[in-house]
C-alpha positions in Angstrom: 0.0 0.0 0.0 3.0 2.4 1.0 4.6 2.0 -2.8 1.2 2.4 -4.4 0.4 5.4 -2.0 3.6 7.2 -2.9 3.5 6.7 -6.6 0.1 8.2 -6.8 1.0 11.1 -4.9 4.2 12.2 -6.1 3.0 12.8 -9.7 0.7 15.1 -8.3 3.6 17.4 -7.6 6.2 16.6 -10.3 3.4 17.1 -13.3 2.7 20.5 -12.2 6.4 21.3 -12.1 7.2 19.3 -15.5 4.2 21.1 -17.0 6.2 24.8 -15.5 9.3 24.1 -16.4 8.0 22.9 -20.2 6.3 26.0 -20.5 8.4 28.7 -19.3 11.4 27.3 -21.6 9.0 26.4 -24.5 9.9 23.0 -24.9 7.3 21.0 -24.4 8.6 18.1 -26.6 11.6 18.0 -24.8 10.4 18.2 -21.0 8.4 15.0 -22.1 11.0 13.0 -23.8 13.7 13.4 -21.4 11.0 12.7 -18.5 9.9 9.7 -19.9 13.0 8.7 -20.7 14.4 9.2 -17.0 10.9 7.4 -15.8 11.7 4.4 -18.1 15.4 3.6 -17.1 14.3 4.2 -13.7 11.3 1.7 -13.7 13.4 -0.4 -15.5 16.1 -1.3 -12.7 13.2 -2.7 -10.7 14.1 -6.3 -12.9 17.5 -6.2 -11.9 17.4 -8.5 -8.7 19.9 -6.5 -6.3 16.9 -3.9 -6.6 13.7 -6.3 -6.4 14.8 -8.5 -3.1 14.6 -5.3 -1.2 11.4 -3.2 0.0 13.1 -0.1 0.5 15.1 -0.3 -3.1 11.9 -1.2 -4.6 10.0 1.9 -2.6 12.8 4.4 -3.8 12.8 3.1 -7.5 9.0 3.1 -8.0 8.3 6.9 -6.1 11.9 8.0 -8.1 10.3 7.4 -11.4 7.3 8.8 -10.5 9.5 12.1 -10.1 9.6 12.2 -13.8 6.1 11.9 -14.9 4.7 14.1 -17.2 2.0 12.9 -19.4 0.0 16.1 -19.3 2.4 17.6 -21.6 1.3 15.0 -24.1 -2.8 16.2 -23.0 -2.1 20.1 -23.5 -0.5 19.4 -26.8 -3.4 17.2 -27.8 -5.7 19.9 -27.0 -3.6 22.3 -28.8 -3.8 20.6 -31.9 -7.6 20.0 -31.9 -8.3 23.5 -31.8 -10.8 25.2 -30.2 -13.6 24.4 -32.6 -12.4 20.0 -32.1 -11.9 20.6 -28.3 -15.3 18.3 -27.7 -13.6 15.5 -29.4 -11.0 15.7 -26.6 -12.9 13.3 -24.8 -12.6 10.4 -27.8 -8.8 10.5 -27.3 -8.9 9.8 -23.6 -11.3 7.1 -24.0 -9.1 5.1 -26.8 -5.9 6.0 -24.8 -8.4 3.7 -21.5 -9.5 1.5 -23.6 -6.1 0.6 -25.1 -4.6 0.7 -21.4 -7.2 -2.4 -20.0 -6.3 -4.1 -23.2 -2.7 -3.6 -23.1 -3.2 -5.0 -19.3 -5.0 -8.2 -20.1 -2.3 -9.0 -22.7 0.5 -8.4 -20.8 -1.4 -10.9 -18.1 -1.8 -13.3 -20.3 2.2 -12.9 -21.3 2.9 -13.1 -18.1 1.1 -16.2 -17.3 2.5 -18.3 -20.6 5.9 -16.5 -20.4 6.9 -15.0 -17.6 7.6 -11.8 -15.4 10.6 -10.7 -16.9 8.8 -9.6 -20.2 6.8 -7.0 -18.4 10.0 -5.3 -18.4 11.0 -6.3 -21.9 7.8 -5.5 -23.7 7.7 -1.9 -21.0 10.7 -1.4 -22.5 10.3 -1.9 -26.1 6.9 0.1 -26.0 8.5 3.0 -24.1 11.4 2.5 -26.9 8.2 3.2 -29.6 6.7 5.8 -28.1 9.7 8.5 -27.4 10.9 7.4 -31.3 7.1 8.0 -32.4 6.8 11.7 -30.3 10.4 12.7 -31.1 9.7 12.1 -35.1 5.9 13.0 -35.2 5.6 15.9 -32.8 6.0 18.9 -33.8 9.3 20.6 -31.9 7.2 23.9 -30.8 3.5 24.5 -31.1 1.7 27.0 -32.0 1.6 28.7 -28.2 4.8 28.2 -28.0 
């Protein structure tokens, strides 16, 4: 309950400052890619077993990535580029982006009952690998407000 506590919370914080930090410097794109990044390698060492046989190195690597989350960066941009007069279809995104997450979640429980734990972290990996290539080469560098 502790880990899952903390990782909820600290996002609450470190969005907000991600979110300042992209916007006073104008780079969006690159707040979010070096944040998801960190959060990735971070999450990451939790299959390497000096850090998984201990509570307290499993505690600080779970709320340490959770320092680097900044998915709302990803939301303002989306909004952005709907425009005012698409804004209502806002709502459509967020639904596919849920919908793909409990699929994603059943598949990865089925892998993980035919294959194993470790490819949680391979497939995390791999998909995290997918996404930064697919923001970094599809994402505009600055928007429009910026």
């Amino acid at each position: 309950g502790l880990i899952e506590g903390l990782r909820t919370a600290v996002p609450t914080i470190s969005m907000v400052v991600w979110g300042v930090v992209a916007d006073s410097f104008h780079c969006r794109k690159f707040v979010w890619i070096m944040t998801k990044l960190a959060s990735t390698c971070i999450l990451l060492l939790l299959a390497v077993p000096y850090v998984y046989r201990s509570f307290v190195r499993i505690l600080v690597v779970s709320v340490s990535a959770q320092l680097f989350v900044s998915s709302g960066i990803l939301d303002a941009f989306t909004l952005e580029q709907l425009g005012a007069e698409k804004k209502m279809y806002y709502g459509r995104y967020r639904l596919y982006a849920s919908l793909s997450w409990g699929v994603g979640s059943i598949v990865m429980g089925w892998v993980t009952d035919h294959y194993g734990f470790d490819w949680n972290f391979i497939m995390f990996g791999l998909l995290s690998a997918v996404m930064i290539v697919t923001v970094t080469t599809k994402i505009p560098d600055i928007t429009s407000s910026e």
